[in-house]
C-alpha positions in Angstrom: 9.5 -88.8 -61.0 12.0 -86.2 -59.6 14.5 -87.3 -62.0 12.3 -86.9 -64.9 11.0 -83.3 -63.5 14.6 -82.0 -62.7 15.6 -83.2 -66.5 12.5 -81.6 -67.9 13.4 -78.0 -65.8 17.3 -78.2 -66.9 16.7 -78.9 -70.8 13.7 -76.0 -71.0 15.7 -73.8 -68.5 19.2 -74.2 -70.4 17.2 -73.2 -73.7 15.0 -70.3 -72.7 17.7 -68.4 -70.7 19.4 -67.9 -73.9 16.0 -66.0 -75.4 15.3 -64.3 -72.2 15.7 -60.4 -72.8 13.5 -57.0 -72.3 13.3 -54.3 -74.7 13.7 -51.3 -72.4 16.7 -49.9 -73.6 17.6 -47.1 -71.1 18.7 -50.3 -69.2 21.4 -51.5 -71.4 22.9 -54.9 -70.5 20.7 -55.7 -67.3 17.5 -55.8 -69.8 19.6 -59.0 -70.7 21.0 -60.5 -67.6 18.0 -59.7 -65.5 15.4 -61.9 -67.1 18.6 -64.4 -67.7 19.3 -64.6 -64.1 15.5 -65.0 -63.0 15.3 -67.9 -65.8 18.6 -69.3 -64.0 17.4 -68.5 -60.0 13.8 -70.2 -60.3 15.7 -73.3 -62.2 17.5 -73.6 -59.0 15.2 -73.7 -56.5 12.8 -75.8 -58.0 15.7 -78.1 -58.8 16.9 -77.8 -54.9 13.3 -78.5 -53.5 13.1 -81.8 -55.8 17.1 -82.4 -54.4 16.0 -82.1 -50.7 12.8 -83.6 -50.9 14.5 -87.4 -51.8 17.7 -86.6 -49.4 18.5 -89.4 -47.0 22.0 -89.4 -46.8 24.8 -87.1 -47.5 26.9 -88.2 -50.2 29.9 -86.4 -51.3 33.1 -86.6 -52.8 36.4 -84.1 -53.9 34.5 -82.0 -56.4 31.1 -81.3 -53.4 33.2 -80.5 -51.1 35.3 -77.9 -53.4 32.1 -76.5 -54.2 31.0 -76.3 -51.1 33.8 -74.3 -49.6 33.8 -71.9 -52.6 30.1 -71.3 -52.1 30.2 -71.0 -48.1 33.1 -68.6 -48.2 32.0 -66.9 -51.2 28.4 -66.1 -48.8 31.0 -65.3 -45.7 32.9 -62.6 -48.2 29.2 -61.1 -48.9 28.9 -60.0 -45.4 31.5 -57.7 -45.5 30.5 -56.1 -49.1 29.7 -52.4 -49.2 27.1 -53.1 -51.6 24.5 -56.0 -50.2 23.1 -55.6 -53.2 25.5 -56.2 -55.4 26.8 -59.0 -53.1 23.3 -61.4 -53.2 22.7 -61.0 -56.9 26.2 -62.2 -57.5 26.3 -64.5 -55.0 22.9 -66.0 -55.5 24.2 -66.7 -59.7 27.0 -68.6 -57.9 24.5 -70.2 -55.8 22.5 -71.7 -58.2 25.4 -72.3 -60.5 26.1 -75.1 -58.5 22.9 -76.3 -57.5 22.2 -76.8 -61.5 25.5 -78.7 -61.4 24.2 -80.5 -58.7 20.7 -81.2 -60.3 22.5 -82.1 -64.4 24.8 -84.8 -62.3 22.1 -86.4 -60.4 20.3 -87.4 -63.4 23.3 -88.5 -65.2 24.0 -90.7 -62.3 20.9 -92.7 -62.9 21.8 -92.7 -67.3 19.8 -89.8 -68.5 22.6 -87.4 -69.4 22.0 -87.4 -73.1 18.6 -85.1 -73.0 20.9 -82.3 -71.3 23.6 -82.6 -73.2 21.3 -82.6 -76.8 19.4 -79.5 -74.9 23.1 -77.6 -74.4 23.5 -77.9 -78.0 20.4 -76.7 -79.0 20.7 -73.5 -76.6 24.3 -72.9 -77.8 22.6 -73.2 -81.6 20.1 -70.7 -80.9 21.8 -68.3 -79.2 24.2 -68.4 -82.6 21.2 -68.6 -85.1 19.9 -65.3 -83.1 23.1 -63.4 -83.6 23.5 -64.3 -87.2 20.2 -63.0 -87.6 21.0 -59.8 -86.4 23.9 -59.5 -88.1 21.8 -60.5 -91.5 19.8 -57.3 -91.0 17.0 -58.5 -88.8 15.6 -55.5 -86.7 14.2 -56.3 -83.2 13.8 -54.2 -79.8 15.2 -57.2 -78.1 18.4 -56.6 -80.2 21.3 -53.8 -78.7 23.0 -52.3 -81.7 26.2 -52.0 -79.0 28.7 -54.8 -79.9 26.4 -56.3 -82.4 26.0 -58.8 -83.0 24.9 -59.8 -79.3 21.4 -61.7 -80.5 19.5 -61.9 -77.2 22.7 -60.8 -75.3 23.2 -57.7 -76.4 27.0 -58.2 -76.5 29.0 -60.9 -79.6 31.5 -61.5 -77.6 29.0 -63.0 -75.0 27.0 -65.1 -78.0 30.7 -66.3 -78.8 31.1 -67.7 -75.1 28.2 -69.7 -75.6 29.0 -70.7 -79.1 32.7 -71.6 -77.9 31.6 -73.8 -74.9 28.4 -75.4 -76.2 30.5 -76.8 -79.0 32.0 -79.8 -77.5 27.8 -80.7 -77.0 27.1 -80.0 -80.1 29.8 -82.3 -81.6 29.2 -85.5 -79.7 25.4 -85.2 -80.1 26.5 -85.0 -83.8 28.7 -88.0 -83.8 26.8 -90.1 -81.1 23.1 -89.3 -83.2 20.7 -92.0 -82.8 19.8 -91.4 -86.9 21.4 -89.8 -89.9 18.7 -86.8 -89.5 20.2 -86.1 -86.1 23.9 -85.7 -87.3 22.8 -83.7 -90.2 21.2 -81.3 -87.9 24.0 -81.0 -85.8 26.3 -80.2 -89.0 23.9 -77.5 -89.8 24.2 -77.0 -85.9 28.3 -76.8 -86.2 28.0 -74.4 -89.1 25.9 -71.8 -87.5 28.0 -72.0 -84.1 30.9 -71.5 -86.7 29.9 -68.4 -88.3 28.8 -66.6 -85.3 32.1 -67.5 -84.0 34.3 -65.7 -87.1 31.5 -62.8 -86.9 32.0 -62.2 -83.4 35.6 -61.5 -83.7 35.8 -62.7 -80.0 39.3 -63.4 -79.7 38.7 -65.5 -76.3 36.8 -67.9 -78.3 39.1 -68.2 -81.0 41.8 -68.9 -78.3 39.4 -71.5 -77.1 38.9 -73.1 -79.5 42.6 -73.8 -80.5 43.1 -74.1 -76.9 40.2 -77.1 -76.9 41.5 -78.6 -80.1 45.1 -78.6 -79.3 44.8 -79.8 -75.5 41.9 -83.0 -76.5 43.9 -84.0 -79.9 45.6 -87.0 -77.6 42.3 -87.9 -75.6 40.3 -88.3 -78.8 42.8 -90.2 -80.9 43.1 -92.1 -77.6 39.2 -92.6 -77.9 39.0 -94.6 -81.4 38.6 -97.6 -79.9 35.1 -96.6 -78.5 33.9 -95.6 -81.7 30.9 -97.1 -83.0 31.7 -99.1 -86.7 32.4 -95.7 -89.1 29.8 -93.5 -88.1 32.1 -90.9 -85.7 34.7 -91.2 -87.6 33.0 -90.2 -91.1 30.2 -87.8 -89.1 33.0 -85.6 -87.6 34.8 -85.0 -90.8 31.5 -83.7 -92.1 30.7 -81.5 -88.7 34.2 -80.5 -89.6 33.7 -79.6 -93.5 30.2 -77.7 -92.5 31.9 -75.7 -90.0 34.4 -74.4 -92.4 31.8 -74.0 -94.9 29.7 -71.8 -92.4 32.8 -69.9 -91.4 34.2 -69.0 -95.2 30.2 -68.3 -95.5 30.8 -65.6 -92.7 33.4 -64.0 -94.0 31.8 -63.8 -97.7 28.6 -63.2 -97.8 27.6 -59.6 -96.8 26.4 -57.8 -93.5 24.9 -55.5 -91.8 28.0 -54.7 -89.6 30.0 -51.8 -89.8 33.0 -52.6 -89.1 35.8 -49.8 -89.0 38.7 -51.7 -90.9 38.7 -52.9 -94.3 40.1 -56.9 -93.0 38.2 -56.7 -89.4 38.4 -60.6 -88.9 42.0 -60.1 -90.0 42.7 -57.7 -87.8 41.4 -59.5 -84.7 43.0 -63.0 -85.4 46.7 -60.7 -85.5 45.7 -59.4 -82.1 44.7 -62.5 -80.2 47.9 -62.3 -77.9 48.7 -58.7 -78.4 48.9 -57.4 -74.8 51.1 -54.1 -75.2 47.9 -52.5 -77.2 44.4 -51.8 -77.4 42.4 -53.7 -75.1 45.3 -56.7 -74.3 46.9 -53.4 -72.9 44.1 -52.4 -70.9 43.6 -55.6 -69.4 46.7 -56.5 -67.9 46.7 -52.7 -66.1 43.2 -53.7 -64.8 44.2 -57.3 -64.1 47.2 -55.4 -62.1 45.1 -53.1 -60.1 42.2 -55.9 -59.6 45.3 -57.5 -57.9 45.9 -54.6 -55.9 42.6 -55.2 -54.3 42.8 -58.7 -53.7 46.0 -58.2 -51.9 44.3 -55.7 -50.1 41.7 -57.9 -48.9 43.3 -60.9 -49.1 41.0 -63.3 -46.7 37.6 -61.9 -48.5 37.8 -59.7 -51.0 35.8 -56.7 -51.3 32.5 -58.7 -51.6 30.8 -60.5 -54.6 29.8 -58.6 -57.3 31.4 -55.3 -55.6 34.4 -55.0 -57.9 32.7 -51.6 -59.7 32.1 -50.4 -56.1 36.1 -50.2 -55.0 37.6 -50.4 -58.6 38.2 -46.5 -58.2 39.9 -46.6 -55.0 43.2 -48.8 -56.6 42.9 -47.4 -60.4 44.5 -44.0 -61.6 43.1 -41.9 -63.3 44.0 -42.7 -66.9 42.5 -46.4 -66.4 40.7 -46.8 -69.4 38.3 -49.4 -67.1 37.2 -45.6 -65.9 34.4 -44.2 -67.9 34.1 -40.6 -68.2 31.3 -40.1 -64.9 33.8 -41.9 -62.6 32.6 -45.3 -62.6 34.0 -48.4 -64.0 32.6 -48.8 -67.9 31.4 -52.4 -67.0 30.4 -53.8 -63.7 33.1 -56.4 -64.1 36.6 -57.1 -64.5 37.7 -58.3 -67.7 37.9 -62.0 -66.4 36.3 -64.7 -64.4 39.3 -65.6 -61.9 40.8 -61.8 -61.2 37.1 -61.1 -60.6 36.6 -63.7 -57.8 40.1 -63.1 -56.3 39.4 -59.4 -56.0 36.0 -60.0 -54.5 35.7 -63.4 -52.7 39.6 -63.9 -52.0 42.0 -66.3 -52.9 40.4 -69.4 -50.9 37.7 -69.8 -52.8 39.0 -68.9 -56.3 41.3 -71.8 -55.2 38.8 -73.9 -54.2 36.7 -73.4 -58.0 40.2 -74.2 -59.9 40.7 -77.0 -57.9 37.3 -78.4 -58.5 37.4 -78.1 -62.7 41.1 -79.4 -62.2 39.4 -82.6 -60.3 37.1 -83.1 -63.5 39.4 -82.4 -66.0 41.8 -85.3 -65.4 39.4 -87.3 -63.8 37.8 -87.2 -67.3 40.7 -88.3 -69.3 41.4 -92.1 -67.0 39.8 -95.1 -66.3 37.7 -95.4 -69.4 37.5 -99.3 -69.2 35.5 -99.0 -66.5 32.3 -96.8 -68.4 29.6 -99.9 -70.0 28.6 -97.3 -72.8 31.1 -96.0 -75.7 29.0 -92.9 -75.8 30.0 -92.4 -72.0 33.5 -92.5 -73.1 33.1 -89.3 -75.7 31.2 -87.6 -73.2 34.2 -87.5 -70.8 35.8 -85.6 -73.7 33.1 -83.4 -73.5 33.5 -82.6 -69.8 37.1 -81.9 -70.7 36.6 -80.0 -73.4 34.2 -78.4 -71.8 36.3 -77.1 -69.1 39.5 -76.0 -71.0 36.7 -73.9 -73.5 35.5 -72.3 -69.7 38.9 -72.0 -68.4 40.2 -69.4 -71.5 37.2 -67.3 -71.9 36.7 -66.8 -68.5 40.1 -65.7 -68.5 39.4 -63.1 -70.8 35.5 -62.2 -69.8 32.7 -63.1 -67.4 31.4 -66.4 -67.9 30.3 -68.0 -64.4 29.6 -65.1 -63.3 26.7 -64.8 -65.9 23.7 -66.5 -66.0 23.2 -67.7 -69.1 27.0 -69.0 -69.7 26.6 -70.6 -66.2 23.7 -72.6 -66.6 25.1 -73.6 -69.9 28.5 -74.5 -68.4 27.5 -76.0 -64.6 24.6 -78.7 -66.7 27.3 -79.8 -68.7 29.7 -80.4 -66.0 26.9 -82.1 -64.0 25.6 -84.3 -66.9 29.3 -85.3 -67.9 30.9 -85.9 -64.5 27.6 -88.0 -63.1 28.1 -90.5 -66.3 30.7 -92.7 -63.7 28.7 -93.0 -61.1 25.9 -94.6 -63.7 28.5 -97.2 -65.0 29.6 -98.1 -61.0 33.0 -96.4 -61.9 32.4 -93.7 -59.2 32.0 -94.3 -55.5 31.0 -91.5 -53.0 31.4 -91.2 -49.6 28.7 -91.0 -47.3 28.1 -88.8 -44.3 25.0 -90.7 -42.2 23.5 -87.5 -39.8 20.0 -86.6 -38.0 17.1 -85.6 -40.7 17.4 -82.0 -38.4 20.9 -81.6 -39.3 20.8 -82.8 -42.8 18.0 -80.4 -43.4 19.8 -77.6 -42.5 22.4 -76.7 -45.7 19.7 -77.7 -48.2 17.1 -75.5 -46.3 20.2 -72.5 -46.5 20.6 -72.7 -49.7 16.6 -72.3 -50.7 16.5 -69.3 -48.9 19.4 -67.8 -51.0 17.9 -69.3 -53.9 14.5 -67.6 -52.8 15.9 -64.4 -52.2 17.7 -64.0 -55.6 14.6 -65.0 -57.2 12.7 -62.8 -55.5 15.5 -60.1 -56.5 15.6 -61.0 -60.3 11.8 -60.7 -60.1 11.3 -56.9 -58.6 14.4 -55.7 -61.1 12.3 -56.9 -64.4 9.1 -55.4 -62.4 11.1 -52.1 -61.8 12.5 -52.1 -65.2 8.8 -52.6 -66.6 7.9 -50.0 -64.5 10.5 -47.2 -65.9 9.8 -48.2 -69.3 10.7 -46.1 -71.8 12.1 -44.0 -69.3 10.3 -41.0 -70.4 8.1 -40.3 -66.8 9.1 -39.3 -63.5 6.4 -41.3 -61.9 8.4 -44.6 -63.6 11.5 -44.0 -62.4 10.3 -43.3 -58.7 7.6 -46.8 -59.3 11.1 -48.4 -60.4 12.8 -47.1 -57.1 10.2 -48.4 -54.9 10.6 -52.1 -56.6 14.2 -52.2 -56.7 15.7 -50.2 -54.3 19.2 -51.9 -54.7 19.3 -50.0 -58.0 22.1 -47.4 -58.1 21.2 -46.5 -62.0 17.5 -45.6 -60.4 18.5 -44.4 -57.7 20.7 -41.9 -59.1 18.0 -40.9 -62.1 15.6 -39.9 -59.7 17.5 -38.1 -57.6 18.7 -35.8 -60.9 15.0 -35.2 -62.0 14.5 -34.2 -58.5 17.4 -32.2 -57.9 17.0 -30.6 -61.9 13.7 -29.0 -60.3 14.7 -28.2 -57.4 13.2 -30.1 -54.8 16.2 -31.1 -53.1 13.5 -32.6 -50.6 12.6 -35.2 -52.2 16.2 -35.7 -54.1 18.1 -36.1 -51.1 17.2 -39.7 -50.3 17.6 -41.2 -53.4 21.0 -39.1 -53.8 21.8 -40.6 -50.4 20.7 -44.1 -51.2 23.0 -44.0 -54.2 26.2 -43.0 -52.5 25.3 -46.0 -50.0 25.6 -48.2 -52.7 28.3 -46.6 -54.8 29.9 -44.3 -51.8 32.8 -43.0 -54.5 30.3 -42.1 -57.3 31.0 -38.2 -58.4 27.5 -38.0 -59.6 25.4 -39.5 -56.9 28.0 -37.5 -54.1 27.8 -34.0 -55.9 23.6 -34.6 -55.7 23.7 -35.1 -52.3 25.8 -32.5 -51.3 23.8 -29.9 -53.5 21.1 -31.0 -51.8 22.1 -31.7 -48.0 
């Protein structure tokens, strides 16, 4: 019964955290990873509480205990954040990260991996479909015209990272289909994933894509043997043919986006490792100064999520990463691993490679020993999985999103839990007291809890403000999520624009306490003190 209930909460949780999104636009991006992230958190505890409630025994091998020490010092590195705020909302999406990981490989160790990997396929489709809609002219207050065409995440190159690492999913759901319908709906699938990809212009999922083709070319020729009769062999050449199809479709067929050169998809495949320019320029001076801060904290970091807090202190100021009111233009770094070095330290980053480089070879051996030729192609998966996570996050945020992190840690967990099914696995187990065993589990709930609980009052406070057209919204918005700095700060100016520094100074103070080098929320409080 738990196995069927944590299945059931992975394939509807994977799906509708790629729809989740808000249509108050004043709060660009978060009106997308807000809802995404409380979709994600409540996943994860209800998926820890069914974990803990059928724990006798503490199993563990390489990979648990990798995770384990990236999540515990990744929580140790959020004490000493300047922003707590900052530091639990990022931590917690790391948190459950791994607890869905956790949940996808416990029900692939008792055979039932093939509903989550048939639901990753379906989420990656529909995350596509939604961006090709947009870019096909349909209008929606869910939709950001930024960086369209973002679908439901408000940002292509984020529908791209989806696309790029729910495709492996997609193509052995295609070429494992129990019926002919199946595998013409994951051609259809292929084509869609293919023409949000060329529309996208994401360069990081072009590169992963090669990257994935290239490195898996060996393992799947290697594979053949475990083919059933004709049917992968003839099905992937047609997943192949509708994916060109849907990408010279992309390319021909007009849109709604305006792009500003005449060969735009041209353009962007000349630049895919062009570093001296344009944004390959950019990011290697903020990859540099991120390193400045890691080296500066090297045991820690700065804190999770708290790279937009100390960015300014190690950037000049011509970093184009520095927007024109002081602050970093995204609340990120332009990469997964520079992100977590600069913020957790280099333990844990270490810890996370380790762990994907423990699942990526232990993908590609010992085949013989898997009872199902299906199982066999899904180990491609989990390794084409990983190489597709390992070059866009290299390039953008992908674990440290909700969305892409529930897509990419049930994969991982479906995929990797296959061995343990066929026998091939072994574990180690740790025999303590029910009181001591209780005690991790019972940790992570609370964290789980607490970013729930967080995710929840941002969409209330965001629901709240609205429009953002009354004072009385913003201040309703402060009181539910006072971690806010964007609030914060807004109230404090309608405040301080009318003169009642009174009631400004509080909010102006509560905003430098999260952001202590903002210009804006520091010139407030100072008018005001």
């Amino acid at each position: 019964m738990a196995d069927r209930i944590i299945r059931i909460l992975l394939q509807a949780g994977i799906i509708l955290v790629m729809i989740a999104a808000l249509p108050y636009k004043v709060f660009e991006l978060d009106r997308y990873f807000v809802p995404k992230e409380l979709v994600l958190n409540l996943a994860a505890v209800l998926i820890a509480v069914m974990l803990l409630a059928r724990l006798r025994t503490l199993s563990f091998d390489l990979v648990d205990g990798l995770l384990a020490l990236f999540l515990l010092w990744s929580a140790a590195s959020a004490l000493f954040a300047t922003n707590y705020w900052l530091a639990q909302r990022s931590l917690g999406v790391s948190v459950s990260g791994v607890v869905i990981f956790w949940g996808a490989r416990s029900v692939a160790e008792r055979g039932k991996y093939r509903p989550i990997l048939v639901a990753a396929a379906i989420a990656a489709v529909c995350a596509a479909a939604l961006a090709l809609a947009q870019a096909y002219g349909l209008e929606m207050e869910y939709f950001s015209a930024n960086r369209a065409p973002g679908g439901t995440f408000g940002n292509r190159n984020f529908v791209a990272h989806i696309a790029v690492i729910g495709l492996p999913s997609l193509v052995w759901c295609t070429v494992t289909a129990r019926r002919p319908f199946g595998a013409l709906l994951g051609s259809l699938g292929a084509a869609v994933l293919a023409a949000a990809l060329v529309l996208s212009r994401s360069r990081a999922a072009w590169l992963a894509v090669a990257a994935a083709l290239i490195i898996l070319l060996v393992p799947m020729l290697a594979s053949r043997s475990y083919w059933r009769g004709g049917n992968v062999g003839g099905r992937f050449a047609r997943l192949t043919l509708a994916s060109v199809i849907g990408a010279m479709a992309a390319i021909v067929l007009p849109n709604t986006l305006n792009w500003n050169s005449e060969s735009p998809y041209l353009d962007s495949a000349r630049a895919v490792v062009d570093y001296k320019k344009g944004s390959g320029r950019g990011r290697v001076a903020q990859y540099r100064n991120s390193l400045s801060m890691a080296v500066a904290n090297p045991v820690f970091g700065v804190g999770p999520g708290n790279w937009p807090v100390e960015y300014v202190r190690f950037a000049p100021s011509e970093d184009r990463s520095i927007a024109d009111d002081g602050m970093t233009a995204n609340p990120w770094p332009s990469s997964d691993w520079v992100a977590f070095i600069s913020e957790r330290g280099f333990v844990p980053t270490l810890a996370l490679l380790s762990a994907f480089t423990v699942l990526f070879f232990g993908a590609l051996r010992r085949w013989s020993e898997l009872k199902d030729p299906d199982a066999v192609l899904a180990q491609c998966v989990l390794a084409g999985t990983i190489v597709a996570t390992m070059v866009v996050s290299a390039f953008d945020v992908v674990l440290l999103l909700a969305a892409p992190a529930f897509l990419v840690w049930s994969v991982l967990g479906a995929t990797s839990g296959i061995r343990a099914a066929s026998g091939a696995q072994r574990r180690r187990e740790l025999r303590v007291s029910r009181k001591v065993l209780s005690l991790a589990p019972v940790g992570i709930i609370i964290v789980l809890l607490a970013s729930a609980l967080r995710s929840a009052t941002q969409t209330m406070a965001m629901s709240m403000v609205g429009r953002g057209g009354m004072t009385a919204g913003w201040v309703t918005g402060a009181m539910w999520d006072p971690g806010s700095y964007r609030i914060n700060l807004r109230v404090a100016e309608l405040y301080s624009r009318r003169g009642r520094c009174s009631f400004a100074r509080g909010y102006a103070r509560r905003a430098v306490a999260l952001f202590p080098l903002a210009p804006e929320a520091r010139r407030i409080r100072q008018s005001c003190e």
